[in-house]
C-alpha atoms as one frame of an Amber mdcrd trajectory, in Angstrom:
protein
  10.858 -52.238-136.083  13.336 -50.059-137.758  15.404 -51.124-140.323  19.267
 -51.745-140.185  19.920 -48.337-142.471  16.871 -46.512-140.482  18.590 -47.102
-137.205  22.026 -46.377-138.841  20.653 -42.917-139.608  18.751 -42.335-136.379
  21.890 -42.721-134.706  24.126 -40.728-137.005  25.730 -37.766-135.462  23.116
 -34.430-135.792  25.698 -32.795-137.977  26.711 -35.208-140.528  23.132 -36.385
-141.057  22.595 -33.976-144.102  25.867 -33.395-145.296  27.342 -34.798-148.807
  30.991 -36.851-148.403  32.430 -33.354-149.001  30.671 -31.540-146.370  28.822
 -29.601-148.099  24.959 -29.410-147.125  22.595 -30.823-149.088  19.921 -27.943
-150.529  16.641 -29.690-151.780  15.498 -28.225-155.191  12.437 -28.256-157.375
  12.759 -29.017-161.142  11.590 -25.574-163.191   7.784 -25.068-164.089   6.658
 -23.402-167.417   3.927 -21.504-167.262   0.954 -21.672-169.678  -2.179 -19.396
-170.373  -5.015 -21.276-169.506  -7.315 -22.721-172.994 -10.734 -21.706-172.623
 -13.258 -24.820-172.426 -14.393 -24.814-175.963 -10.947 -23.741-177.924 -11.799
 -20.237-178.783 -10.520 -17.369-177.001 -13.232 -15.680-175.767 -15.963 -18.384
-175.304 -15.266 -19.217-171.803 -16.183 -15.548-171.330 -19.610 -15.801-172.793
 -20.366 -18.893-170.948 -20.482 -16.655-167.758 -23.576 -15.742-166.483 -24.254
 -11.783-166.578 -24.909  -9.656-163.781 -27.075  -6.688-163.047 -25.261  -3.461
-163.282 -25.175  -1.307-160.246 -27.191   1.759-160.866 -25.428   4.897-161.192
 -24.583   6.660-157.977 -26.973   9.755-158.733 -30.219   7.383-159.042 -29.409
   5.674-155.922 -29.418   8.962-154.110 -29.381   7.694-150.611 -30.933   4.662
-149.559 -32.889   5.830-146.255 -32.129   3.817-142.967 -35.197   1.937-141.313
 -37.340   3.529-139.181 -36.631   3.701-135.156 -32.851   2.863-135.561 -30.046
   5.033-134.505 -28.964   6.119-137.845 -32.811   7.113-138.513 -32.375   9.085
-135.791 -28.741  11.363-136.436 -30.097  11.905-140.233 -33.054  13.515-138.452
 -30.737  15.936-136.366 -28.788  16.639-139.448 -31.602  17.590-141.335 -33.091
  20.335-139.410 -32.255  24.039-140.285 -29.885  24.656-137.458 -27.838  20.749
-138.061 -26.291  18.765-135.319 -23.682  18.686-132.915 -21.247  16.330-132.194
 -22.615  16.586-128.467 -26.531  16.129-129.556 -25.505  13.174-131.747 -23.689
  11.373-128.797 -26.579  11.889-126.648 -29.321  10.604-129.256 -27.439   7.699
-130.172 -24.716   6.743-126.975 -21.804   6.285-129.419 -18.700   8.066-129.091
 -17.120  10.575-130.899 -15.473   8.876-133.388 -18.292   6.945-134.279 -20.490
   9.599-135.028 -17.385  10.568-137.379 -16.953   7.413-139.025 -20.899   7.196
-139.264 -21.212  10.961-141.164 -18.140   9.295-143.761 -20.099   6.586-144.650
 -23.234   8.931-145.019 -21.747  11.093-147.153 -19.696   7.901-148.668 -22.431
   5.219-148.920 -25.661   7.336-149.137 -24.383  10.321-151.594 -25.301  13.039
-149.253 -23.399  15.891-148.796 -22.251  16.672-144.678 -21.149  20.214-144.168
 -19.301  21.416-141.548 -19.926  24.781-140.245 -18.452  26.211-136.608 -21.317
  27.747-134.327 -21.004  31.187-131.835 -19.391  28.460-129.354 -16.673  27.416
-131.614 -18.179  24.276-131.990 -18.866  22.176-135.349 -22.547  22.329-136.206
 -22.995  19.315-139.343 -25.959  19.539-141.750 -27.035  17.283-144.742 -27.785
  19.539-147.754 -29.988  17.201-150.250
């Protein structure tokens, strides 16, 4: 059951509910913060640091040449078209994989991105862009 100054307030009108005997609304504020650096665990500066646990480095990007995709898959499959002498269509890559064209654009980025081969792009008698992987 509500309270004599609850029920007071629940039936006060909407617009003098949170207003100050002047009229003036009240604005809720928070009391400042200070910031501080966070202390390592042990007191020194730099031993939190050497409490973490190392990681392996990443091997350069020239000794991880290109890591080959599995056997069978569809990206097995369009770096075989790009690596024979003549290279690949846009067309012949569609039809040996089913994706459309701007995934087999997205997919050449990220080989030439991810794998660190480079994709030329040469146009053929037709006009049309032939792409080869030069290793």
């Amino acid at each position: 059951m509500p309270t004599p100054a609850k029920k007071a307030r629940m039936t006060a009108e909407p617009a003098t509910r949170n207003r100050t005997p002047e009229g003036v609304k009240r604005v809720k504020t928070k009391p400042p913060t200070t910031r501080v650096a966070p202390r390592s665990l042990t007191g020194t500066p730099n031993s939190f640091l050497a409490q973490q646990p190392t990681r392996m480095p990443k091997p350069p990007r020239l000794a991880r040449l290109f890591d080959a995709p599995r056997q069978g898959t569809k990206a097995a499959r369009i770096l075989e078209l790009l690596t024979r002498p003549h290279g690949a269509s846009v067309a012949e890559l569609i039809q040996a994989t089913g994706w459309q064209p701007h995934s087999i654009r997205g997919h050449l980025s990220g080989v030439r991105k991810k794998m660190g081969l480079t994709v030329t792009c040469a146009k053929n008698e037709d006009g049309r862009c032939q792409y080869f992987v030069k290793f």
